[in-house]
Chimera marker file (.cmm) of the C-alpha trace (Angstrom):
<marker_set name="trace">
<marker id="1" x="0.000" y="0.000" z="0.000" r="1" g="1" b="0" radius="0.5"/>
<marker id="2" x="2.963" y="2.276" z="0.924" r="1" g="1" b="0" radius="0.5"/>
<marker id="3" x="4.608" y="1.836" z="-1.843" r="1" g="1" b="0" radius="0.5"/>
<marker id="4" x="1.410" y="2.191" z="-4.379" r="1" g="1" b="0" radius="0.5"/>
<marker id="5" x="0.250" y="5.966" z="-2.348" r="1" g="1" b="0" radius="0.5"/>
<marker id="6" x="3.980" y="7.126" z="-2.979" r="1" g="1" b="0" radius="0.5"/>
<marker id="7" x="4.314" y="6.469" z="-6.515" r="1" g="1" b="0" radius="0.5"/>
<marker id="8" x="0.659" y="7.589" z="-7.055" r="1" g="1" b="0" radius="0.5"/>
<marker id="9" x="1.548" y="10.441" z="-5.335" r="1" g="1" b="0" radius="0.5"/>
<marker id="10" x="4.456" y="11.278" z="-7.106" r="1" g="1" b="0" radius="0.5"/>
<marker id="11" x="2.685" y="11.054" z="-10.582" r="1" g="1" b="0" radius="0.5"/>
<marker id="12" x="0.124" y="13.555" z="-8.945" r="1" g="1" b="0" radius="0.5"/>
<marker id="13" x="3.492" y="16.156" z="-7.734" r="1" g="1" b="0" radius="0.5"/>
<marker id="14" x="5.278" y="15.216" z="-11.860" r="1" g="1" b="0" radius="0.5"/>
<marker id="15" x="1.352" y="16.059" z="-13.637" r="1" g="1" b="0" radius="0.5"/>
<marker id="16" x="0.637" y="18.994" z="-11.657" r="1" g="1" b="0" radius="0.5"/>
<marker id="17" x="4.335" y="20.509" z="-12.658" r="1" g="1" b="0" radius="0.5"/>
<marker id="18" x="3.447" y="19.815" z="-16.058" r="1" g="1" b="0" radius="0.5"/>
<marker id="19" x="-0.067" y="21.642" z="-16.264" r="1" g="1" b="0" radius="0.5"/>
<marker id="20" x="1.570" y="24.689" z="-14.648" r="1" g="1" b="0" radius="0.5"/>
<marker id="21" x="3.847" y="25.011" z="-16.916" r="1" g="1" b="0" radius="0.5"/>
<marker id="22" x="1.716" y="24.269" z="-19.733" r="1" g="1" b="0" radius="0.5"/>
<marker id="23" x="-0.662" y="27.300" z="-18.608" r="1" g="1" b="0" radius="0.5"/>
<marker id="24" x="2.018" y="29.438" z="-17.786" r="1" g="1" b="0" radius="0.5"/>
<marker id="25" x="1.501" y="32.835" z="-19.081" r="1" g="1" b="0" radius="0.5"/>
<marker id="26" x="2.170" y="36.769" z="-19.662" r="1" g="1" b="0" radius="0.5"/>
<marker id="27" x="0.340" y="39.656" z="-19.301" r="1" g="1" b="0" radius="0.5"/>
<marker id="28" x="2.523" y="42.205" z="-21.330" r="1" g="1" b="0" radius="0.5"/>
<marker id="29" x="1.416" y="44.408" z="-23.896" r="1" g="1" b="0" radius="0.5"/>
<marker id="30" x="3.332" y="43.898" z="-27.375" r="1" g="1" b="0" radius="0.5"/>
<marker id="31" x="4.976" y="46.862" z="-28.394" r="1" g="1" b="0" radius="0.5"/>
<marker id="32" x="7.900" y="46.893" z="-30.671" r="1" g="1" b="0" radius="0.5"/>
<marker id="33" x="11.558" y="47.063" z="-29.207" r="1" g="1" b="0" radius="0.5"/>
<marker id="34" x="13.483" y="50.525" z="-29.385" r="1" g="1" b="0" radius="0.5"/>
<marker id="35" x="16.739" y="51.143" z="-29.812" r="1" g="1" b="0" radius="0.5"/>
<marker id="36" x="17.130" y="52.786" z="-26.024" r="1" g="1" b="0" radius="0.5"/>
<marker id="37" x="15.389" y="49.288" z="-25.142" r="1" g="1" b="0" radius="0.5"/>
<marker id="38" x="18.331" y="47.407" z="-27.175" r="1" g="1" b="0" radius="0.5"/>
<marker id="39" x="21.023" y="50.147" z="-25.905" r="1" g="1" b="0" radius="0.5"/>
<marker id="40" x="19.641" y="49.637" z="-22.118" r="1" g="1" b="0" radius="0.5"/>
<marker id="41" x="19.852" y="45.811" z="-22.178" r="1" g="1" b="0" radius="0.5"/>
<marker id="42" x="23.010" y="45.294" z="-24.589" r="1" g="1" b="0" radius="0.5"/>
<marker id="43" x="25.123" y="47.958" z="-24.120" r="1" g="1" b="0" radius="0.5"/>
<marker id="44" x="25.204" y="49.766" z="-27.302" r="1" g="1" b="0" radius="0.5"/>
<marker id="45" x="23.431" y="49.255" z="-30.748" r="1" g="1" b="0" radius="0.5"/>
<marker id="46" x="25.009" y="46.954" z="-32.751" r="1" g="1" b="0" radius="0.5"/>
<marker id="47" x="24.254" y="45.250" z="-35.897" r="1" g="1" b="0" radius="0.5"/>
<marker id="48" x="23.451" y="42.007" z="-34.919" r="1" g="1" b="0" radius="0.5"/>
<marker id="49" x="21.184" y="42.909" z="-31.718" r="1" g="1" b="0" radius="0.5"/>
<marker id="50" x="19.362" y="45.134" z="-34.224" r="1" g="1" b="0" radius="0.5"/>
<marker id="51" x="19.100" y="42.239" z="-36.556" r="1" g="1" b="0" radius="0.5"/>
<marker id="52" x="17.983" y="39.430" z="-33.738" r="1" g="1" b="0" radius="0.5"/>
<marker id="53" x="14.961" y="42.711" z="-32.788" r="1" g="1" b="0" radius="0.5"/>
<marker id="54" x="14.141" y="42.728" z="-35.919" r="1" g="1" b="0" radius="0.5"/>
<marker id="55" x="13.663" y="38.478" z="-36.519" r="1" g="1" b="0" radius="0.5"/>
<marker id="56" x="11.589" y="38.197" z="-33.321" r="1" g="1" b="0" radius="0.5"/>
<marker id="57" x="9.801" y="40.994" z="-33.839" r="1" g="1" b="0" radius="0.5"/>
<marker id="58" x="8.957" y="39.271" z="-37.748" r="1" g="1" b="0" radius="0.5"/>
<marker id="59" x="7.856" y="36.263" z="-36.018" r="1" g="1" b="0" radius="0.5"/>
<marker id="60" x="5.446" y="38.113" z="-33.469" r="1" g="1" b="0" radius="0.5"/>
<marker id="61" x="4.237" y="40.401" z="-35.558" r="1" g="1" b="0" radius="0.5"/>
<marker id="62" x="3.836" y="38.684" z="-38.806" r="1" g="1" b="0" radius="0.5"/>
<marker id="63" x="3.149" y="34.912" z="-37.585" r="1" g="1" b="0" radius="0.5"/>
<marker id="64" x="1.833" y="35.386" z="-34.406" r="1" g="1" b="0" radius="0.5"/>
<marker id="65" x="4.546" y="33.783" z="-32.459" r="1" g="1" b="0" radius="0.5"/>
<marker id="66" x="3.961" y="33.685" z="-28.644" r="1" g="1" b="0" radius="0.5"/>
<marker id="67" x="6.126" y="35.790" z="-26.520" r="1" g="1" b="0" radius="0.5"/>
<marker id="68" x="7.561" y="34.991" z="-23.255" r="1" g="1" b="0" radius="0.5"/>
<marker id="69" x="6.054" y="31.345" z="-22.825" r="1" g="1" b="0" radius="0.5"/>
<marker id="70" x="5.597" y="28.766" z="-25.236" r="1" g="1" b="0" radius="0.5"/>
<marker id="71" x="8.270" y="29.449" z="-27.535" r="1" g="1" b="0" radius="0.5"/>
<marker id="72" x="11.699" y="28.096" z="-28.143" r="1" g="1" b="0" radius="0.5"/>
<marker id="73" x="14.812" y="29.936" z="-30.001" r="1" g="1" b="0" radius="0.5"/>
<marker id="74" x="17.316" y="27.953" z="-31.736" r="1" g="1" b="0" radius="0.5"/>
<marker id="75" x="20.429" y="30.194" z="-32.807" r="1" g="1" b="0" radius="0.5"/>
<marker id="76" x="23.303" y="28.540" z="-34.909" r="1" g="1" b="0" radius="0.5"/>
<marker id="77" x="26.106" y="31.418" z="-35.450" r="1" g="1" b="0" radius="0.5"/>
<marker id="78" x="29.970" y="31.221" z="-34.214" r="1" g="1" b="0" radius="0.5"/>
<marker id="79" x="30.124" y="31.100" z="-30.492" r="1" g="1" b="0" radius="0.5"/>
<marker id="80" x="31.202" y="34.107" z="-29.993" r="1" g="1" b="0" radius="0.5"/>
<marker id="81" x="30.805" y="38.269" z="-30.576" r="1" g="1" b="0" radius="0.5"/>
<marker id="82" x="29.257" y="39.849" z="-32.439" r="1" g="1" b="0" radius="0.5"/>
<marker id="83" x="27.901" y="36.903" z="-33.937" r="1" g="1" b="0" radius="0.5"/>
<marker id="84" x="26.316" y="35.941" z="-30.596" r="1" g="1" b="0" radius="0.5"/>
<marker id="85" x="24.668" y="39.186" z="-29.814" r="1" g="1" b="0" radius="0.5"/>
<marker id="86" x="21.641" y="38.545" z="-32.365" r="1" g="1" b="0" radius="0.5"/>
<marker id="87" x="21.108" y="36.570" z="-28.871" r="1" g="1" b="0" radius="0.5"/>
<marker id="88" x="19.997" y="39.410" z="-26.891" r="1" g="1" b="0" radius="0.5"/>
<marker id="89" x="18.033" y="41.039" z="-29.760" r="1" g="1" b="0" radius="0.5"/>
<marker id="90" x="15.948" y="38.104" z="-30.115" r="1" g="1" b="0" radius="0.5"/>
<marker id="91" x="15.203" y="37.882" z="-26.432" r="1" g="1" b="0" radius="0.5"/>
<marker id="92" x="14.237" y="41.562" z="-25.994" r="1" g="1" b="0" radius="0.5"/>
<marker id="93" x="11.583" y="40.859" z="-29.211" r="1" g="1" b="0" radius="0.5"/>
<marker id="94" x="10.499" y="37.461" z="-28.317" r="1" g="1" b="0" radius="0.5"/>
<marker id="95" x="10.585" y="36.896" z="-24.244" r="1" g="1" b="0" radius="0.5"/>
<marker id="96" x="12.573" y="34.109" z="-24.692" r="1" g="1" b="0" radius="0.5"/>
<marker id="97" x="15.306" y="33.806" z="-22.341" r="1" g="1" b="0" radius="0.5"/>
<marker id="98" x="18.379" y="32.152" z="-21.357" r="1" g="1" b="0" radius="0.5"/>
<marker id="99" x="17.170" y="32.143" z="-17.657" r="1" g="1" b="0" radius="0.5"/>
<marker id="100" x="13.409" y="30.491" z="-19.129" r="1" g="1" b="0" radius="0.5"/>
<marker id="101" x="15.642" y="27.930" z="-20.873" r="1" g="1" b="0" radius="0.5"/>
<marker id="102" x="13.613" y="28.499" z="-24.378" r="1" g="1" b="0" radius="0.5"/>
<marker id="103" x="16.470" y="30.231" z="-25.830" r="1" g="1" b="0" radius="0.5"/>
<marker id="104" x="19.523" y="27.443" z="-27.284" r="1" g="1" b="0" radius="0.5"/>
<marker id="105" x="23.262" y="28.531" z="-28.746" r="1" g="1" b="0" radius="0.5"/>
<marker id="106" x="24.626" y="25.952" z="-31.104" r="1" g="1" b="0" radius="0.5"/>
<marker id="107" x="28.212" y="26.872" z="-32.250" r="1" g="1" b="0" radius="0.5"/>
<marker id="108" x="27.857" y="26.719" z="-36.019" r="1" g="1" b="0" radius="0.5"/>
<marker id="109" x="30.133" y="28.716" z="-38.896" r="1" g="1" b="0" radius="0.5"/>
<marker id="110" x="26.809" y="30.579" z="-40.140" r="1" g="1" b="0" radius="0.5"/>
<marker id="111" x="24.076" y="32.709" z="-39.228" r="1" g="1" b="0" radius="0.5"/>
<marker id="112" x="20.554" y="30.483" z="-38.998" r="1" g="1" b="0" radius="0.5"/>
<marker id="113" x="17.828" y="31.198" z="-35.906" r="1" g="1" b="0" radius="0.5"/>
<marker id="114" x="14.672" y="29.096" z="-35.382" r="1" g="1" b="0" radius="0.5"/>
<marker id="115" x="11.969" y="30.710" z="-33.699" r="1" g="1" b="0" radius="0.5"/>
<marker id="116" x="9.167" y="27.577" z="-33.192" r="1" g="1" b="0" radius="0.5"/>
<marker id="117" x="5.726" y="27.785" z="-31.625" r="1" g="1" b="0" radius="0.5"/>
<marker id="118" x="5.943" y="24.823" z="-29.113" r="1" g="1" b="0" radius="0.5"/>
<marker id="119" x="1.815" y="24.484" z="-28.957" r="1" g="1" b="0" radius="0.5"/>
<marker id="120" x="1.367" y="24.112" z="-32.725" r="1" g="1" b="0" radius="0.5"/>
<marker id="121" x="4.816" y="23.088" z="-33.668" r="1" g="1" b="0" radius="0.5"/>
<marker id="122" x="4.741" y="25.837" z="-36.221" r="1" g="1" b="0" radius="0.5"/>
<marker id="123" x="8.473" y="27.432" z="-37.159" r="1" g="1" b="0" radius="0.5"/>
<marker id="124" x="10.479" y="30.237" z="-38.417" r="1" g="1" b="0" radius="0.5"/>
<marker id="125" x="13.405" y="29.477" z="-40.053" r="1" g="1" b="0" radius="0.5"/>
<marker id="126" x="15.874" y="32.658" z="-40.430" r="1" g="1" b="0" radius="0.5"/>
<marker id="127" x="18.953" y="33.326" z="-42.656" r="1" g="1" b="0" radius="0.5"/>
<marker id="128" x="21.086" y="36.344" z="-43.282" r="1" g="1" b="0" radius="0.5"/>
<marker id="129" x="20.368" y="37.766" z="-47.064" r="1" g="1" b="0" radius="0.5"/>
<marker id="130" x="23.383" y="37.940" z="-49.459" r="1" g="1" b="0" radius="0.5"/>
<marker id="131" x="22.617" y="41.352" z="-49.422" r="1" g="1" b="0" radius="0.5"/>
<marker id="132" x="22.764" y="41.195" z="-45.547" r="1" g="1" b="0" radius="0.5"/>
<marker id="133" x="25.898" y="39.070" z="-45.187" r="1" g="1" b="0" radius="0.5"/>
<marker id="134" x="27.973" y="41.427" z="-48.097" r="1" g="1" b="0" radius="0.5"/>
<marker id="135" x="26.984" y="44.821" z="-45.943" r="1" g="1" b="0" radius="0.5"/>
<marker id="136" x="28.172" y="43.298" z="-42.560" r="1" g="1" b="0" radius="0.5"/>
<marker id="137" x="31.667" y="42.145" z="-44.139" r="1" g="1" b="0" radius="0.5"/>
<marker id="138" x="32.391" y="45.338" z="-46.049" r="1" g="1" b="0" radius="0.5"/>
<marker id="139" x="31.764" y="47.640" z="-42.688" r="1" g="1" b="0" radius="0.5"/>
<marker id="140" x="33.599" y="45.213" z="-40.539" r="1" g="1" b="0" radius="0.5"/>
<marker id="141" x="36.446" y="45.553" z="-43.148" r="1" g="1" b="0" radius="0.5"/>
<marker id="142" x="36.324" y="49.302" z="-43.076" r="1" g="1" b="0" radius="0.5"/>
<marker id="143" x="35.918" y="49.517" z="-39.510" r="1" g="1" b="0" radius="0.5"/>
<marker id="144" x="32.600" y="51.586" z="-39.690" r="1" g="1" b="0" radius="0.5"/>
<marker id="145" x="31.459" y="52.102" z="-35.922" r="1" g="1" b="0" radius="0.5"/>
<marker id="146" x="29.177" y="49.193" z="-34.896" r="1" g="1" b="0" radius="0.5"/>
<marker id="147" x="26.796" y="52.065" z="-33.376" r="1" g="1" b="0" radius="0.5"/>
<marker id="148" x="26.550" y="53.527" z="-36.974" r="1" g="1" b="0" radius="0.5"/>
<marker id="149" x="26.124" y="49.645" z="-38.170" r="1" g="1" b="0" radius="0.5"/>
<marker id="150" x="23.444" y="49.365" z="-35.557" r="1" g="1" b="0" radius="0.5"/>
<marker id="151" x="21.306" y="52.730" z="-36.636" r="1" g="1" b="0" radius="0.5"/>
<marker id="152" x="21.874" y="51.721" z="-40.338" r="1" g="1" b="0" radius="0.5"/>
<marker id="153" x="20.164" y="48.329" z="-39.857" r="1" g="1" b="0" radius="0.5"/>
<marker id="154" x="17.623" y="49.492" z="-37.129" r="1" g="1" b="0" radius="0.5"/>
<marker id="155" x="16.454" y="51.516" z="-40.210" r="1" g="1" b="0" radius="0.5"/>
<marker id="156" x="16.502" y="49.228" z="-42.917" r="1" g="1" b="0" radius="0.5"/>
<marker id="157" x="13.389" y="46.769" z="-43.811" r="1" g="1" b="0" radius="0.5"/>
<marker id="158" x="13.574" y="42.942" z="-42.629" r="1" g="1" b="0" radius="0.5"/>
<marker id="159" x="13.937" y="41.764" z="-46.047" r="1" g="1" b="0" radius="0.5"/>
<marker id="160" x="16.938" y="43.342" z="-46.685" r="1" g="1" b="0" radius="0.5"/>
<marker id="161" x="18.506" y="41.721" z="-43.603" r="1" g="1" b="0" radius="0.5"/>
<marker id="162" x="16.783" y="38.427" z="-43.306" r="1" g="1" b="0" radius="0.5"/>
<marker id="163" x="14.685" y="35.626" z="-45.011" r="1" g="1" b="0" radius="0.5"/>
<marker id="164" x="12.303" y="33.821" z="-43.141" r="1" g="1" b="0" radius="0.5"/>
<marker id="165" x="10.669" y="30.614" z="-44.009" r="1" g="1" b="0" radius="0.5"/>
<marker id="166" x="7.604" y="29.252" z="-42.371" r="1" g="1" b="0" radius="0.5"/>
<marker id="167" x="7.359" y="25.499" z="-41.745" r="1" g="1" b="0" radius="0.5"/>
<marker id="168" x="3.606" y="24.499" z="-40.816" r="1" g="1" b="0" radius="0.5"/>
<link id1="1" id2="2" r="1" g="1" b="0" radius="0.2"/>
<link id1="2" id2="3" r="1" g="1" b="0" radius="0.2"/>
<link id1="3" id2="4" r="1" g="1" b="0" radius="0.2"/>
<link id1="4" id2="5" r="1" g="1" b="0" radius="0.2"/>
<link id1="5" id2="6" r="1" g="1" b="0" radius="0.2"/>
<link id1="6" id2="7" r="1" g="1" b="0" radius="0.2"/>
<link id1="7" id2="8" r="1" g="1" b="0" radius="0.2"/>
<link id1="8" id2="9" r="1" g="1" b="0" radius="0.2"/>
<link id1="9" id2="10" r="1" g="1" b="0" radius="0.2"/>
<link id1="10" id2="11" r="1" g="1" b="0" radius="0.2"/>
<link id1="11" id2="12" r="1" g="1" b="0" radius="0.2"/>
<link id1="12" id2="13" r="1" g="1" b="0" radius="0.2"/>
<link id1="13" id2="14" r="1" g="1" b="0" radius="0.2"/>
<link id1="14" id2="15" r="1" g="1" b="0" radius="0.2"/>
<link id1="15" id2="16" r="1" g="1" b="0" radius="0.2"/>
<link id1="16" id2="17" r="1" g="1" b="0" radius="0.2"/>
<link id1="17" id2="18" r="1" g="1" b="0" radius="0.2"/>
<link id1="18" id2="19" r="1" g="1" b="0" radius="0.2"/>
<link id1="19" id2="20" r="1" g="1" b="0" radius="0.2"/>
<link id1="20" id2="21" r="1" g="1" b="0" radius="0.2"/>
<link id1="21" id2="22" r="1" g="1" b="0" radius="0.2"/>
<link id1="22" id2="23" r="1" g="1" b="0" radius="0.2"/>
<link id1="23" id2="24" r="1" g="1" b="0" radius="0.2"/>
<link id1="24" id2="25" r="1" g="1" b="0" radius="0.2"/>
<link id1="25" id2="26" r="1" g="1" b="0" radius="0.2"/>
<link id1="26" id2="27" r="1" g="1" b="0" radius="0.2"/>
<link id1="27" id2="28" r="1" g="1" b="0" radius="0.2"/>
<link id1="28" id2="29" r="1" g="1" b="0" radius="0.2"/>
<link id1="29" id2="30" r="1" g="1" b="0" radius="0.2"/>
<link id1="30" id2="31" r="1" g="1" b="0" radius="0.2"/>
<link id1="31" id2="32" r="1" g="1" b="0" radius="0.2"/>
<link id1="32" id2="33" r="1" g="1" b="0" radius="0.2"/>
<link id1="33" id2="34" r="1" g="1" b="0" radius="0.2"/>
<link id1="34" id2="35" r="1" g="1" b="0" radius="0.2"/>
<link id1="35" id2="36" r="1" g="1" b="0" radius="0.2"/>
<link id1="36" id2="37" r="1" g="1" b="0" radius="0.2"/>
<link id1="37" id2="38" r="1" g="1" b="0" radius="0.2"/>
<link id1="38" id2="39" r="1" g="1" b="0" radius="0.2"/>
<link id1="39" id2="40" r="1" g="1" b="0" radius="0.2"/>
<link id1="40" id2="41" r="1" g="1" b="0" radius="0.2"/>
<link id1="41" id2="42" r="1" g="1" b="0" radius="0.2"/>
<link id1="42" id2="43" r="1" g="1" b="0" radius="0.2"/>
<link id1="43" id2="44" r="1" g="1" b="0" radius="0.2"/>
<link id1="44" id2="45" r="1" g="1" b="0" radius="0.2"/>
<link id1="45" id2="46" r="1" g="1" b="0" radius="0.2"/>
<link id1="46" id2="47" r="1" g="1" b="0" radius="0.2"/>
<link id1="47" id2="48" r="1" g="1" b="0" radius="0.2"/>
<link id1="48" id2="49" r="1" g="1" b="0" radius="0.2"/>
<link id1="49" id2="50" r="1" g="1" b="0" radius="0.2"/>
<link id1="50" id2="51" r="1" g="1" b="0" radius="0.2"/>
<link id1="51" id2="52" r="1" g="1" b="0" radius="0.2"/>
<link id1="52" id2="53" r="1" g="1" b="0" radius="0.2"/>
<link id1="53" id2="54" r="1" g="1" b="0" radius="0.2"/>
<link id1="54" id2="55" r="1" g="1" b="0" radius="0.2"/>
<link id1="55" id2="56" r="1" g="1" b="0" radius="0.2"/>
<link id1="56" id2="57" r="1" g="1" b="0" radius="0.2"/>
<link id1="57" id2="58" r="1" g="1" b="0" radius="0.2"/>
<link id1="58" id2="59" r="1" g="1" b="0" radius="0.2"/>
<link id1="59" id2="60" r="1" g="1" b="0" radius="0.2"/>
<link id1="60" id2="61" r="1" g="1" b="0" radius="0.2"/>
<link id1="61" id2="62" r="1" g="1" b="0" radius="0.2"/>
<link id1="62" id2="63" r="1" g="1" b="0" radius="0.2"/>
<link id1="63" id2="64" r="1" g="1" b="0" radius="0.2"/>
<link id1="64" id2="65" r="1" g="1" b="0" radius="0.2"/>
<link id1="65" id2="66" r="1" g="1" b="0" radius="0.2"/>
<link id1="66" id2="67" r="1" g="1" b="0" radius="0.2"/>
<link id1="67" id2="68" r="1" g="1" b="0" radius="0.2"/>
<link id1="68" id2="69" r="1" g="1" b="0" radius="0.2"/>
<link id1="69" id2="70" r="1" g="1" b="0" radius="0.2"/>
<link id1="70" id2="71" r="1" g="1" b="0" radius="0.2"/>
<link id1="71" id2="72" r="1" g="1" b="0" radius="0.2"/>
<link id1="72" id2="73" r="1" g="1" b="0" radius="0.2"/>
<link id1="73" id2="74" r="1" g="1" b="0" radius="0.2"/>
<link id1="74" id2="75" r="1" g="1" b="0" radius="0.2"/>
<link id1="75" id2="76" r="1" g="1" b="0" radius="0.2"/>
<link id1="76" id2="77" r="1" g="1" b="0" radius="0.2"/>
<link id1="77" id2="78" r="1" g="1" b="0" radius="0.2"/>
<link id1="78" id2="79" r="1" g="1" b="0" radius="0.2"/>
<link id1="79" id2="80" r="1" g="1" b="0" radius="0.2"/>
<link id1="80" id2="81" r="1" g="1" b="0" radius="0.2"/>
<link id1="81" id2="82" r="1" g="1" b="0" radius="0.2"/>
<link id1="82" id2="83" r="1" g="1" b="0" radius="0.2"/>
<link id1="83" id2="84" r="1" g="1" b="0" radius="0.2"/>
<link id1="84" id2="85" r="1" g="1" b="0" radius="0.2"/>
<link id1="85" id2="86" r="1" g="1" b="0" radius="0.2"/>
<link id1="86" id2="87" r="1" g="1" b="0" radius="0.2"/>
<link id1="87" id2="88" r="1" g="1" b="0" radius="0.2"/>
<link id1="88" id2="89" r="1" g="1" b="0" radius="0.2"/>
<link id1="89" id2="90" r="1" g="1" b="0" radius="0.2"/>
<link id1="90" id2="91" r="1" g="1" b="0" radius="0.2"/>
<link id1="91" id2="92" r="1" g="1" b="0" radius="0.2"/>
<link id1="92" id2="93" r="1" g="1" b="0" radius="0.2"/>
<link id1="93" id2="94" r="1" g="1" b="0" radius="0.2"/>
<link id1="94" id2="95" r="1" g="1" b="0" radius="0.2"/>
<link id1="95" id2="96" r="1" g="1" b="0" radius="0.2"/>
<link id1="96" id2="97" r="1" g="1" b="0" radius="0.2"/>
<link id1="97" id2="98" r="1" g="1" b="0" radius="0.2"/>
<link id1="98" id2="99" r="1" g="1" b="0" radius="0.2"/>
<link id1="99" id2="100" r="1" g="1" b="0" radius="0.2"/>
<link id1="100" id2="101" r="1" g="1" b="0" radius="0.2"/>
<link id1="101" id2="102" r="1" g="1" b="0" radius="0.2"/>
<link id1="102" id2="103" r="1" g="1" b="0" radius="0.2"/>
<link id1="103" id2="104" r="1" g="1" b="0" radius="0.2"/>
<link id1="104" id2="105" r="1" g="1" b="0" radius="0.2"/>
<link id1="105" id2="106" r="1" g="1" b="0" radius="0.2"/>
<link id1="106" id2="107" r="1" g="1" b="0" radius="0.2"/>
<link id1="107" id2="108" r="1" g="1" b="0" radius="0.2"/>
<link id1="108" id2="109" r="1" g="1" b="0" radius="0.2"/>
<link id1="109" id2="110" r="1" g="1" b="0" radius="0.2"/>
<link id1="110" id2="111" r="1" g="1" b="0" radius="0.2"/>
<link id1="111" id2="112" r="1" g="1" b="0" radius="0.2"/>
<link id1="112" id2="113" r="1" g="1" b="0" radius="0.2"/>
<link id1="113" id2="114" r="1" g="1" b="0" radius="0.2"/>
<link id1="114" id2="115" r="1" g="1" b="0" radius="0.2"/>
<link id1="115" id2="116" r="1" g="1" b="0" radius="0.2"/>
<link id1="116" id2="117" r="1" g="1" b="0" radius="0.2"/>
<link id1="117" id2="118" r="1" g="1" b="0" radius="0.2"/>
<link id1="118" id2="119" r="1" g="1" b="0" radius="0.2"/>
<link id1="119" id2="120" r="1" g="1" b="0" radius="0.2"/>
<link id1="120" id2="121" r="1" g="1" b="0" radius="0.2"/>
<link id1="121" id2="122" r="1" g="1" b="0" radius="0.2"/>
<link id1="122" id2="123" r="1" g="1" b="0" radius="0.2"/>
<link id1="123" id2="124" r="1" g="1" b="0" radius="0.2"/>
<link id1="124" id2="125" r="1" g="1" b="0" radius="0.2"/>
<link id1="125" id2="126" r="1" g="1" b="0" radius="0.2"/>
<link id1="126" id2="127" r="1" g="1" b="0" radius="0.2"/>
<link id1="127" id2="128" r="1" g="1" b="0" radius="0.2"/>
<link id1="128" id2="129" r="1" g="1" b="0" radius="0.2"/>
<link id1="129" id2="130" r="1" g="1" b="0" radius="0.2"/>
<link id1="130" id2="131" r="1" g="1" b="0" radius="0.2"/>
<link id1="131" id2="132" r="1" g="1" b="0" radius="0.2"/>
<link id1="132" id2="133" r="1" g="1" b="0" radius="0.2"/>
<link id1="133" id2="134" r="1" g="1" b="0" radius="0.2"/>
<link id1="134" id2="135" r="1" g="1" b="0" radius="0.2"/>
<link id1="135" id2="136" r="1" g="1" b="0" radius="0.2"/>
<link id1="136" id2="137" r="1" g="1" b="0" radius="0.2"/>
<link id1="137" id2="138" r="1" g="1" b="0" radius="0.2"/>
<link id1="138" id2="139" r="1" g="1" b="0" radius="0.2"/>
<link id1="139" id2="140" r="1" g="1" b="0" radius="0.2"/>
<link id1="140" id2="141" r="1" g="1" b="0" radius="0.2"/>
<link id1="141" id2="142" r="1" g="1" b="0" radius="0.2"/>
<link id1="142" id2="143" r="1" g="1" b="0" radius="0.2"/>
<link id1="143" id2="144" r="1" g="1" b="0" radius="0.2"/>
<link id1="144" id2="145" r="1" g="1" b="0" radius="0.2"/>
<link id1="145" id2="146" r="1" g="1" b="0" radius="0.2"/>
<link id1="146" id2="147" r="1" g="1" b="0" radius="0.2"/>
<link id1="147" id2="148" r="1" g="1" b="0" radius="0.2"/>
<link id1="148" id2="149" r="1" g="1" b="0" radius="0.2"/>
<link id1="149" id2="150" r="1" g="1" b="0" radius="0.2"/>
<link id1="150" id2="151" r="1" g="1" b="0" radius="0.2"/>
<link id1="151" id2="152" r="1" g="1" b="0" radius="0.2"/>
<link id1="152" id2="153" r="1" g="1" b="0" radius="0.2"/>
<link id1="153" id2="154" r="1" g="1" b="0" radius="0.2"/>
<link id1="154" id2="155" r="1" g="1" b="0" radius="0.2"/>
<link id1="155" id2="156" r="1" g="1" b="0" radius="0.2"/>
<link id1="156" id2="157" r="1" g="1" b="0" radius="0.2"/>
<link id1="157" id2="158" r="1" g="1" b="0" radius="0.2"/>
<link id1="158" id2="159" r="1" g="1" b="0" radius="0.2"/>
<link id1="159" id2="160" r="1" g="1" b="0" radius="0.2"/>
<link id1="160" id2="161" r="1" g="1" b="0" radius="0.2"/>
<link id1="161" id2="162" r="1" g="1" b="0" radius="0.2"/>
<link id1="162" id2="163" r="1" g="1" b="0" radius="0.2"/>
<link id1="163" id2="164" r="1" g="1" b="0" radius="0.2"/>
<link id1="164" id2="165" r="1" g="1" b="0" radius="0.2"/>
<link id1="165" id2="166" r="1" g="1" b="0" radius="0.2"/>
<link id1="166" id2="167" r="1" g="1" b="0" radius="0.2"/>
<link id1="167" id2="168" r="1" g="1" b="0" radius="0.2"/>
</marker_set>
């Protein structure tokens, strides 16, 4: 009997976890990310936090990817700045965090995030543009200042940054 009331009872603890988290979620108003937001939790406005903004805020605003809860962020890129600050950009725009666990590094020699709706099982699959990949090389190689980088790209449209593919 013991031994029935304490595994029953632990399947009761393990089920009631999982329905928490399952209904877990936010109460904050969308609004698109600034640049003081992206200076305040970064540092300073580079390229490739402006870029991850922008890719979250694509898959929220476009898709209707949830925010916060429910979503996962996959991010293949070199281990390492700048390459690894599209990181922070995509957690400012999407909630996803490090701390939440719903936001992965893979070390990888390009530039590819997955943003995936874990309820529907819905995805996002992002890549740089040639057009993208060309402008970041040519002001790394004249040593344009990243904040200038940063403006230039918080400017530009998404599809001159990024393509995004949705997988259904």
């Amino acid at each position: 009997m013991y031994k029935i009331t304490v595994r029953v009872s632990a399947l009761i603890v393990l089920a009631s976890v999982f329905a928490a988290a399952h209904v877990m979620q936010h109460h904050v108003e969308y609004k698109p990310v600034t640049a003081e937001q992206l200076t305040r939790l970064h540092g300073h406005m580079g390229p490739y936090v402006v870029i991850g903004a922008k890719m979250g805020e694509f898959a929220v605003e476009k898709y209707g990817m949830p925010r916060y809860f429910g979503v996962t962020v996959e991010v293949e890129c070199p281990a390492s700045p700048p390459f690894t600050c599209i990181i922070d950009g995509l957690q400012m725009a999407t909630g996803a965090t490090m701390g939440k666990r719903n936001i992965h590094l893979k070390d990888g020699e390009g530039m590819r995030v997955i943003i995936r709706d874990d309820e529907s099982g819905k995805w996002l699959d992002f890549t740089l543009t040639d057009e993208a990949r060309t402008m970041l090389a040519e002001w790394e190689k004249t040593r344009m200042d990243v904040e200038e980088r940063g403006a230039r790209c918080f400017e530009m449209e998404p599809d001159h940054l990024f393509k995004a593919v949705i997988h259904e």
